[in-house]
C-alpha positions in Angstrom: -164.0 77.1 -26.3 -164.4 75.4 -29.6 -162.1 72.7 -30.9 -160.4 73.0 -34.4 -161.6 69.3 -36.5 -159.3 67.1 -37.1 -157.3 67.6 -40.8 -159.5 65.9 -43.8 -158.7 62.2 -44.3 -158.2 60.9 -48.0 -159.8 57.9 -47.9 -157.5 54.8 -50.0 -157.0 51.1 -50.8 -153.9 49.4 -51.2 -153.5 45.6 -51.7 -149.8 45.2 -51.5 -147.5 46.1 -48.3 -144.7 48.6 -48.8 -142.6 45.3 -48.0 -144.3 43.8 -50.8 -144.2 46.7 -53.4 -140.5 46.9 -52.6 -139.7 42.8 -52.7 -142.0 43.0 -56.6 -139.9 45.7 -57.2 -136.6 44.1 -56.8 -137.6 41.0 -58.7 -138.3 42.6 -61.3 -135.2 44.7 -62.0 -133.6 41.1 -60.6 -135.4 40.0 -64.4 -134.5 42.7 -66.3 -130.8 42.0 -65.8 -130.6 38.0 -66.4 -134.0 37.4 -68.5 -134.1 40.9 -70.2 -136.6 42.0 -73.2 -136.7 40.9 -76.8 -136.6 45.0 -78.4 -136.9 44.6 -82.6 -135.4 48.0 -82.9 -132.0 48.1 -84.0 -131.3 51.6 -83.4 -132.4 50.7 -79.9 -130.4 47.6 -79.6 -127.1 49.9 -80.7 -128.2 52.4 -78.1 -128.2 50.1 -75.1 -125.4 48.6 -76.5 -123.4 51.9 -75.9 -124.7 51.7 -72.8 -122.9 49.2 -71.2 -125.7 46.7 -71.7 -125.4 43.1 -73.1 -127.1 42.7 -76.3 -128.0 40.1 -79.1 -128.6 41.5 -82.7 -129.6 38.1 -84.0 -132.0 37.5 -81.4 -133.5 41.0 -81.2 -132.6 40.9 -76.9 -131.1 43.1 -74.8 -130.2 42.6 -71.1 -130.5 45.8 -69.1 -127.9 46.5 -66.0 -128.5 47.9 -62.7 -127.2 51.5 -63.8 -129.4 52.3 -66.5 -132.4 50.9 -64.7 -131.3 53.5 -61.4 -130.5 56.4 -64.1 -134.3 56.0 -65.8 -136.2 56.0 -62.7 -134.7 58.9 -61.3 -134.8 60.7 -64.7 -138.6 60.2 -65.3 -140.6 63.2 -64.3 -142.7 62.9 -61.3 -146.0 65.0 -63.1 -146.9 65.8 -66.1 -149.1 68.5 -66.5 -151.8 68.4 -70.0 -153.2 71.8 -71.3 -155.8 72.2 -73.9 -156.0 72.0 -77.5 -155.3 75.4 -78.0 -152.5 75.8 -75.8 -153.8 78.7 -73.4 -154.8 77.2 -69.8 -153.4 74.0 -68.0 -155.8 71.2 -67.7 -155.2 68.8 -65.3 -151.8 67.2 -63.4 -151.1 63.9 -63.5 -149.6 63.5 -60.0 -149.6 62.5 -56.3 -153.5 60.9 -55.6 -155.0 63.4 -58.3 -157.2 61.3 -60.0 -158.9 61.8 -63.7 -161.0 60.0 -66.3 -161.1 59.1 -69.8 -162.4 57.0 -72.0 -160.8 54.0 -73.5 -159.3 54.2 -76.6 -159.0 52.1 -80.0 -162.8 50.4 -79.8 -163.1 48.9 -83.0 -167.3 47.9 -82.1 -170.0 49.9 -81.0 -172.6 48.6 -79.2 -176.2 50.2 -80.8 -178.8 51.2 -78.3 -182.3 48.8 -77.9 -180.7 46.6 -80.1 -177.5 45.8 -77.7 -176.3 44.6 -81.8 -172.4 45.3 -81.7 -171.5 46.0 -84.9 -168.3 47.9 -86.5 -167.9 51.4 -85.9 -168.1 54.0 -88.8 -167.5 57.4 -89.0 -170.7 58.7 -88.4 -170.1 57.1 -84.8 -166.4 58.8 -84.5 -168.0 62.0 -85.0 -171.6 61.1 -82.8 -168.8 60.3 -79.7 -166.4 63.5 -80.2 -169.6 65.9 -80.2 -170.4 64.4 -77.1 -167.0 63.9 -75.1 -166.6 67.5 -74.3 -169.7 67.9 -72.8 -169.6 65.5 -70.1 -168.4 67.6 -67.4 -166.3 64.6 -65.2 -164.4 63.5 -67.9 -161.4 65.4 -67.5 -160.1 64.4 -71.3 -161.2 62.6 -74.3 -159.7 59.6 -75.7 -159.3 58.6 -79.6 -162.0 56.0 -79.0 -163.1 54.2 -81.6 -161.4 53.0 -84.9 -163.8 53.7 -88.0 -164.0 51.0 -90.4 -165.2 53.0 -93.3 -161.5 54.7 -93.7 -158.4 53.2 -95.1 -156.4 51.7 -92.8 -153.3 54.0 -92.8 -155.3 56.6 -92.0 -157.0 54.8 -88.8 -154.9 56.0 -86.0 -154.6 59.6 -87.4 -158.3 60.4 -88.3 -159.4 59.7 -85.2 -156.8 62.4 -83.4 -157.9 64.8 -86.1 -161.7 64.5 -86.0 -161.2 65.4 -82.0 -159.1 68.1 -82.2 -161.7 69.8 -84.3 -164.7 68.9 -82.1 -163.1 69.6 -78.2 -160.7 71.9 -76.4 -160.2 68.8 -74.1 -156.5 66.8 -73.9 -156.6 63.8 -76.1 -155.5 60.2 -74.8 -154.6 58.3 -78.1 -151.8 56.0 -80.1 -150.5 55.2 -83.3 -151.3 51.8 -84.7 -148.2 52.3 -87.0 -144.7 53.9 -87.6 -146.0 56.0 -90.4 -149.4 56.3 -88.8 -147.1 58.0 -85.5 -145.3 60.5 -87.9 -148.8 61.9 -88.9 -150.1 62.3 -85.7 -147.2 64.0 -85.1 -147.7 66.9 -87.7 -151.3 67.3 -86.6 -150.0 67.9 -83.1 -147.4 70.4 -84.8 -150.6 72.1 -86.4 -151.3 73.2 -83.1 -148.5 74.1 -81.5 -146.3 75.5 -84.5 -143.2 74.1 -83.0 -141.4 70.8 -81.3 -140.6 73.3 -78.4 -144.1 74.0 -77.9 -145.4 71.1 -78.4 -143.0 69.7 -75.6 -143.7 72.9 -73.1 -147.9 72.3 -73.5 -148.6 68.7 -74.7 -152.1 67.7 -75.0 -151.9 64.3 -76.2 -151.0 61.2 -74.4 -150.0 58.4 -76.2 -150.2 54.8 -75.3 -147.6 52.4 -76.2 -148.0 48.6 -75.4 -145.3 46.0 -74.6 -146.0 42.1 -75.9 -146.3 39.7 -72.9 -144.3 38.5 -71.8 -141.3 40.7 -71.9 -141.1 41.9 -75.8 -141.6 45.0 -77.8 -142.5 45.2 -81.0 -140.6 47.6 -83.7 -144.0 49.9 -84.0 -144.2 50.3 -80.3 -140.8 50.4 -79.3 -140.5 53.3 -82.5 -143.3 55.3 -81.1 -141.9 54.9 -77.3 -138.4 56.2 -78.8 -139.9 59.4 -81.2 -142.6 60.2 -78.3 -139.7 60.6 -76.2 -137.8 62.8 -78.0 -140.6 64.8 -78.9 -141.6 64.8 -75.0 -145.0 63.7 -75.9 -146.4 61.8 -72.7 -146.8 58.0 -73.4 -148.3 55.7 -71.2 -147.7 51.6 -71.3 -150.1 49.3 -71.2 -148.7 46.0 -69.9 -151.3 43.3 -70.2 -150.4 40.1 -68.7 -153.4 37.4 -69.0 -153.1 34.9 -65.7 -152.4 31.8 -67.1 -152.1 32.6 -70.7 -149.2 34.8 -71.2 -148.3 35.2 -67.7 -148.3 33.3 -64.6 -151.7 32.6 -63.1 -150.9 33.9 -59.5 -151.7 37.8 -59.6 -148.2 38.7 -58.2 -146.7 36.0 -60.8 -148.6 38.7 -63.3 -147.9 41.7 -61.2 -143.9 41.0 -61.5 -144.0 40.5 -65.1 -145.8 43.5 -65.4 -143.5 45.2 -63.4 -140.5 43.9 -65.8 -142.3 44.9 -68.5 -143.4 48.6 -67.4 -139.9 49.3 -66.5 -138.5 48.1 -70.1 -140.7 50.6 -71.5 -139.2 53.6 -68.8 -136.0 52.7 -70.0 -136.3 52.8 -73.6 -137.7 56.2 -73.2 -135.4 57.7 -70.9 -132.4 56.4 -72.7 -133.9 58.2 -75.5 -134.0 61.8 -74.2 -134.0 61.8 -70.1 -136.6 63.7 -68.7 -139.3 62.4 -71.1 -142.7 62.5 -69.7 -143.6 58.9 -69.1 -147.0 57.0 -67.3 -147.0 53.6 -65.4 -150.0 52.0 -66.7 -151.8 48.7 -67.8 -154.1 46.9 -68.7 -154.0 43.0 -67.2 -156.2 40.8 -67.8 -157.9 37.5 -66.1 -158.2 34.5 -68.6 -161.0 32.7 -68.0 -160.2 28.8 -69.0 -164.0 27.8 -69.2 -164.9 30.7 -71.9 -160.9 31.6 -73.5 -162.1 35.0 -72.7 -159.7 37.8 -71.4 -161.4 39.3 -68.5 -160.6 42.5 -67.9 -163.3 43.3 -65.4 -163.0 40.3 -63.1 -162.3 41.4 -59.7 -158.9 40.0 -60.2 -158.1 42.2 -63.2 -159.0 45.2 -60.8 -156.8 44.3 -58.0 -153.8 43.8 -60.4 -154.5 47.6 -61.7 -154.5 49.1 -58.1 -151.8 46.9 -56.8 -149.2 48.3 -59.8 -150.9 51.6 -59.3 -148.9 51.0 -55.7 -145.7 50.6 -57.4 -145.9 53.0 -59.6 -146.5 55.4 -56.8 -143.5 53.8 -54.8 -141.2 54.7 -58.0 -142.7 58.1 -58.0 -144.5 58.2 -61.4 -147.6 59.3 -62.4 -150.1 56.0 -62.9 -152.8 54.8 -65.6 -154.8 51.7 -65.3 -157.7 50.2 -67.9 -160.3 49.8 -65.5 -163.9 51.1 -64.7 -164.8 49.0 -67.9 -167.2 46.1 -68.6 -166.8 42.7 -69.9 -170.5 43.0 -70.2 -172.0 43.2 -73.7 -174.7 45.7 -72.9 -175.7 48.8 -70.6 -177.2 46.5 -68.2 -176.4 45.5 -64.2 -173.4 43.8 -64.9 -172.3 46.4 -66.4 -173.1 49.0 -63.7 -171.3 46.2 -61.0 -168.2 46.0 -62.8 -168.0 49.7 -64.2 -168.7 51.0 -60.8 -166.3 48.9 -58.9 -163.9 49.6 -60.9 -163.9 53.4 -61.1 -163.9 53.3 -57.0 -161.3 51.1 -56.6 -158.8 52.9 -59.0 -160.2 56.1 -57.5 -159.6 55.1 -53.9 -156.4 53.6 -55.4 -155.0 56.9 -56.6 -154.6 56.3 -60.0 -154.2 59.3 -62.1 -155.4 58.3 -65.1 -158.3 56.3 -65.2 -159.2 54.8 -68.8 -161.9 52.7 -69.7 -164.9 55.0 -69.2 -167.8 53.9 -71.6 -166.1 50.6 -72.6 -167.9 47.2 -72.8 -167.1 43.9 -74.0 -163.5 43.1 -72.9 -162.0 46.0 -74.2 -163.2 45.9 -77.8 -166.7 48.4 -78.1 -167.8 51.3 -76.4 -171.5 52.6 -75.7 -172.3 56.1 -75.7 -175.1 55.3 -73.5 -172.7 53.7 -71.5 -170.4 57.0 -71.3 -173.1 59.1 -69.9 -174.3 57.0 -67.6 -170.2 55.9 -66.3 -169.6 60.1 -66.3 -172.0 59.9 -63.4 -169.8 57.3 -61.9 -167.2 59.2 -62.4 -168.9 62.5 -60.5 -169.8 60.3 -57.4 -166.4 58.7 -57.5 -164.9 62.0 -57.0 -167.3 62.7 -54.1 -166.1 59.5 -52.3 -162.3 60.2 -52.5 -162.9 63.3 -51.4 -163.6 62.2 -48.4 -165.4 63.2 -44.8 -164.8 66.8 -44.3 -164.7 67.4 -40.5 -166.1 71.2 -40.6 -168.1 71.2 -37.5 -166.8 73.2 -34.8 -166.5 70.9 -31.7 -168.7 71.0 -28.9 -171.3 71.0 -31.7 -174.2 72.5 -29.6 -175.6 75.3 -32.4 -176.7 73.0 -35.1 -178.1 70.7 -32.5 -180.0 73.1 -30.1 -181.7 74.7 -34.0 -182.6 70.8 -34.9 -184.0 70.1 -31.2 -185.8 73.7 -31.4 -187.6 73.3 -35.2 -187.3 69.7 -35.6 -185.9 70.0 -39.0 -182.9 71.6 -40.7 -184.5 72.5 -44.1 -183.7 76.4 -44.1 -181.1 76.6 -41.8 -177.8 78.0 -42.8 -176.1 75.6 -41.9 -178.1 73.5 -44.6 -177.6 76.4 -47.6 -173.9 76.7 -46.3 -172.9 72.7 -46.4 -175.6 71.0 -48.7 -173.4 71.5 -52.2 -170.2 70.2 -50.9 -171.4 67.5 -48.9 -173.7 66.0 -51.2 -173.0 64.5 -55.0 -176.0 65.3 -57.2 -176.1 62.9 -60.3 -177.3 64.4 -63.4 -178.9 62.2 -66.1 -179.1 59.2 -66.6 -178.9 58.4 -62.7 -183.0 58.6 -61.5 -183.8 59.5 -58.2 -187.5 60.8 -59.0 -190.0 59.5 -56.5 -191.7 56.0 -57.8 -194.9 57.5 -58.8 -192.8 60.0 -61.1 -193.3 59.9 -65.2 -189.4 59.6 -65.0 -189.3 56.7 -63.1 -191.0 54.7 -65.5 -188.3 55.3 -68.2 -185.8 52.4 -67.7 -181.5 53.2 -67.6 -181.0 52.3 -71.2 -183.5 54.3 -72.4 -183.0 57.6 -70.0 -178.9 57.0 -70.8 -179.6 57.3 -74.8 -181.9 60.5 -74.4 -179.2 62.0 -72.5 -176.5 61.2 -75.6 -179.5 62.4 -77.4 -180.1 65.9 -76.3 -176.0 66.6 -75.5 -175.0 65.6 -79.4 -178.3 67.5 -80.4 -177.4 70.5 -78.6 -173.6 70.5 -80.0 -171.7 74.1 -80.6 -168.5 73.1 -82.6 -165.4 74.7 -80.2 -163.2 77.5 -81.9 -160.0 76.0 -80.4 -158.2 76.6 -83.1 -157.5 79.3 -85.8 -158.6 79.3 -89.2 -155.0 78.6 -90.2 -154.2 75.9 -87.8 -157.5 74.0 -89.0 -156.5 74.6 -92.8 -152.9 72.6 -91.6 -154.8 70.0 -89.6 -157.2 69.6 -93.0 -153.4 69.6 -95.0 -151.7 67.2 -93.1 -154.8 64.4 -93.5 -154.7 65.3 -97.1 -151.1 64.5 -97.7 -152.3 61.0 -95.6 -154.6 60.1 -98.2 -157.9 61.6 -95.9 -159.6 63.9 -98.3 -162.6 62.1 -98.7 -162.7 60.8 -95.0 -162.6 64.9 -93.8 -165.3 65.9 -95.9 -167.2 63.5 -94.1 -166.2 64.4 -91.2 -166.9 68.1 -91.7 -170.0 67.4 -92.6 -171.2 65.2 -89.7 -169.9 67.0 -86.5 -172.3 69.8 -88.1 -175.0 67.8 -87.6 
């Protein structure tokens, strides 16, 4: 008689103890009451004021209570779920252990192939990356991520969110650099949607918003945090305490403030409309003292990520870390160790949104080279948290008496039944020719950057969207002072 296997095992890491996550926890709301957060937004201040909370309009502080910290964790939704650009499927749900990928976002470098010269990023480069982000097939959604330099400033934010919404049907990750630069994003995102209503029932943007360690929010962040809510446009925050700079060097020193800070940002959007869809993310850093650099692919900066990741999870929010990045200023093995040991950590970790794909240098350029080669990660990541499947039937004796019998397995069924969804398969740039093999002779750089080659070569501009809708999105970057910038545009992702 055969015996069912055991149930599939998700394989995880975890760093802190649930005794831990709840003691970090604690402290930190402990904080949030007697230190509180410096907020310069007035309309903010007044709000919490109502609230029952203590406030100081000269000093731009408020100090949160108890209450309104238990009434915005329990109003925060535990998922959110992005659809496409166009509004007609669901794309992925940012939940549970689910975990997706996504470049980072706001590079203001890029990093040139053979040369390894970083240099600013131009147009031509916004357009070369979003006629290739939608064809890497384990990147769940794109990111807005570079920053042109060739554009006014104003228009900075907003140009990028518009060049991808006419290049991929993927969700967007992005954020406004400004208050004005927020309201403009907004009306493209109402360019596809038509309405608030929709726009709230099928968002397919998330924007980050970033707190100032330690324990402050700026008027353009807290403003976007406050408008994103009541427009229920997901927004992530990105805490980044340095060790030893602008937070303590211990990593739960960092990992309280962090906490403090995250849960600021939770309250400032659900006492703006409860309900709104919210992330618990980061991005902390390691400060080296022999450099000055911020690390934010030490080892260190990695376990911070999945260690919040654990409190977010404890809170019941969805999760978003920077990591599976490189400090590294090239495509090279540094880069490969600290890419790669990121994306398995944060994927064994469980965080939903993982952001940093493609990234180098601390945060600051992004390789295209560098994005194909990390989608691969990505893939193999996904294999790995997957997990052992136990599908043999116990006593095992078929497959066994077949190998003993013909001494290999080749053409078996039981080969052609399991082979696909037991094994990963890398596509390019990931070599596994024999030695001997023209292919092998082609070094990573070099088979990474004939990959981005042939995929932005090969380009088919999506239909998305309408005629119409694209004649508002052209409207709205008009009106922001982008007519010459979408000519350009046009122009380019037409090869």
């Amino acid at each position: 008689m055969s015996a069912t296997p055991a149930p599939r095992t998700r394989p995880r890491v975890q760093f802190l103890s649930d005794a831990l996550t709840d003691q970090i926890i604690a402290e930190a709301r402990r904080l949030l009451c007697t230190k509180g957060v410096t907020l310069h937004h007035d309309l903010l201040l007044s709000r919490f004021a109502d609230c029952g909370c203590k406030t100081d309009r000269a000093m731009k502080h408020v100090w949160f209570t108890q209450d309104i910290i238990d009434k915005s964790i329990r109003s925060a939704p535990h998922a959110i779920q992005l659809w496409n650009i166009a509004g007609t499927e669901p794309s992925c749900t940012l939940e549970g252990d689910a975990v997706h990928y996504t470049p980072g976002s706001g590079a203001l470098n890029m990093v040139d192939h053979g040369s390894n010269k970083i240099r600013r990023v131009t147009i031509n480069d916004l357009t070369a990356y979003a006629r290739l982000i939608g064809q890497l097939e384990h990147i769940n959604y794109a990111s807005t991520a570079v920053v042109p330099s060739d554009v006014p400033a104003e228009i900075g934010d907003s140009i990028r969110l518009y060049t991808l919404m006419r290049a991929t049907t993927k969700p967007i990750n992005t954020g406004a650099f400004t208050i004005a630069g927020f309201d403009v994003m907004c009306d493209l995102l109402l360019a596809a949607r038509g309405t608030r209503e929709a726009l709230a029932a099928k968002p397919f943007t998330i924007f980050s918003c970033c707190p100032t360690s330690p324990f402050k929010w700026s008027d353009v962040t807290a403003d976007n945090t406050m408008k994103a809510a009541e427009l229920g446009i997901p927004v992530e925050f990105i805490s980044m305490p340095l060790t030893g700079l602008v937070a303590p060097v211990t990593l739960i020193g960092s990992i309280i403030q962090h906490t403090v800070e995250t849960l600021s940002g939770v309250i400032i959007s659900q006492t703006s409309k409860p309900g709104a869809p919210i992330i618990y993310g980061g991005s902390p850093g390691s400060f080296d003292m022999r450099s000055m650099a911020v690390l934010i692919s030490s080892i260190e900066s990695q376990m911070m990520a999945c260690a919040y990741t654990q409190i977010g999870k404890r809170l019941g929010l969805p999760t978003q870390a920077y990591i599976g990045l490189a400090d590294s200023k090239a495509l090279d093995a540094q880069a490969g160790f600290e890419s790669g040991t990121g994306i398995y950590l944060a994927s064994l970790a469980g965080v939903n949104s993982l952001c940093g794909i493609g990234m180098l240098c601390f945060e600051s350029a992004i390789s295209l080279d560098k994005l194909v080669f990390d989608n691969q990660i990505c893939g193999s990541a996904q294999r790995l948290i997957a997990g052992v499947a136990p599908t043999e039937q116990f006593p095992c004796d078929a497959v066994f008496d077949q190998l003993l019998a013909t001494r290999n397995l080749l053409d078996s069924e039981h080969t052609v039944t399991h082979f696909r969804s037991e094994h990963f398969m890398p596509g390019k740039p990931i070599d596994r020719s024999q030695p001997d093999s023209e292919e092998s002779l082609v070094m990573l750089p070099d088979r990474a950057h004939n990959e981005v080659t042939r995929l932005i070569k090969g380009y088919i501009p999506p239909s998305a969207l309408s005629a119409d809708q694209m004649k508002t999105l052209d409207k709205v970057m008009t009106d922001a002072g982008g007519a010459e910038a979408i000519s350009r545009i046009k122009a380019s992702l037409k090869g």
